[in-house]
N, C-alpha and C positions, 0 to 999 in steps of 0.2 A: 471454447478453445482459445488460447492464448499464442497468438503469434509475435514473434520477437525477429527486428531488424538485425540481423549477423553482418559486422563491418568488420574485418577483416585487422586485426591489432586492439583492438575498441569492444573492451569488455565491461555487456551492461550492469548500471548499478542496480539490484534486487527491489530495495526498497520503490527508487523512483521506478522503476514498469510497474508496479503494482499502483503506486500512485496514480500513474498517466491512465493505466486500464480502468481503473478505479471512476479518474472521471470521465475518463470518454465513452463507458457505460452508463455513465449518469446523463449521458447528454445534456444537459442543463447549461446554460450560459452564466455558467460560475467561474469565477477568476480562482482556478484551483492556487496558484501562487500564495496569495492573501489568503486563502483558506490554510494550508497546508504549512507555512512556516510556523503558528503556533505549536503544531502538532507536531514537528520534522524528530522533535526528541523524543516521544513515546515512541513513533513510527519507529526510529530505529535504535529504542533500547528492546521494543519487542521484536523485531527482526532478529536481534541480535542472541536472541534464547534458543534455549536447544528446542528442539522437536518435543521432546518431555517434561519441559518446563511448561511449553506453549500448552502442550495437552491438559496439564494440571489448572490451569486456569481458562481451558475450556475455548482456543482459541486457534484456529485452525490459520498454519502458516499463510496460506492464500484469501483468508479472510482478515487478516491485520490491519488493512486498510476502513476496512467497512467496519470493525471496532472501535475505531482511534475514530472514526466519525457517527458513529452510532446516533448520536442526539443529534446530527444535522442533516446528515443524508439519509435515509432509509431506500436500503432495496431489497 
C-alpha cells in the first residue's frame, strides 16, 4: 500500500515517491541521492511513456524504479 503526504497547494512529483518508496523499502543505509542522480533521466524518460508503451517493453508504471535499478538493488 502506498501512502502519500497531501499538503494542501503542494502537488507531488510521481517520479520522486516512487523513488523515496523505492528506497525506503530497501531499507538499506544507501545514500539514495548518489545512487539515483545517474539514473534521474531514464527514471523520468520512462515515467514519461504512455501506459502502452510501458507495457510493450514489459515494464509496469509502479515498477520503474526497481528497473532503472535492476543490477543494483534486487527485490
Amino acid at each position: 500500500m502506498t501512502v502519500y503526504l497531501s499538503i494542501p497547494g503542494v502537488r507531488p512529483d510521481p517520479v520522486q515517491s516512487q523513488i523515496d518508496l523505492f528506497f525506503a523499502e530497501l531499507g538499506l543505509g544507501v545514500n539514495p541521492e548518489r545512487a539515483v542522480a545517474p539514473r534521474l533521466g531514464e527514471l523520468k524518460r520512462l515515467h514519461a511513456m504512455s501506459d502502452a508503451r510501458l507495457e510493450e517493453i514489459g515494464v509496469p508504471r509502479d515498477q520503474i524504479t526497481a528497473h532503472v535499478f535492476r543490477d543494483r538493488f534486487h527485490r
